[in-house]
Steps between C-alpha positions, in 0.01 A plus 500: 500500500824360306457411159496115563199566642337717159630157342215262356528195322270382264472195285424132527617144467834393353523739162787669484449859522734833413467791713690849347578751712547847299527860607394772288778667216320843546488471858873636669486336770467167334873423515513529842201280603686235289802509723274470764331240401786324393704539863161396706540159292902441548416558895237284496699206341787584703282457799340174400165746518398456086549119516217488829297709310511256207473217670151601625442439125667255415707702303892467356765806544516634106836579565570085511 
């Protein structure tokens, strides 16, 4: 299973709502899960992937 797949969204309507990612300080491995995070997103954009995904939601890039 990838993790787009773990993914849920959740919510309703028009509001706007803030989602926050954060890893744990205490946890070591928390730096690295950020990077990793943070690559799977550039690739997606880069493949035109996170803007399909968005779309199903009627959803803007953040990074616009």
């Amino acid at each position: 299973m990838e993790i787009l797949d773990k993914i849920e969204c959740a919510g309703y309507g028009s509001e706007v709502s803030f989602i926050y990612i954060a890893f744990s300080p205490v946890n070591p491995e928390s730096s690295k899960y950020a990077r990793i995070l943070s690559q799977g997103i550039i690739e997606l954009r880069e493949k035109g992937r996170l803007q399909q995904i968005l779309g199903k939601y009627h959803l803007k890039d953040w990074k616009d």
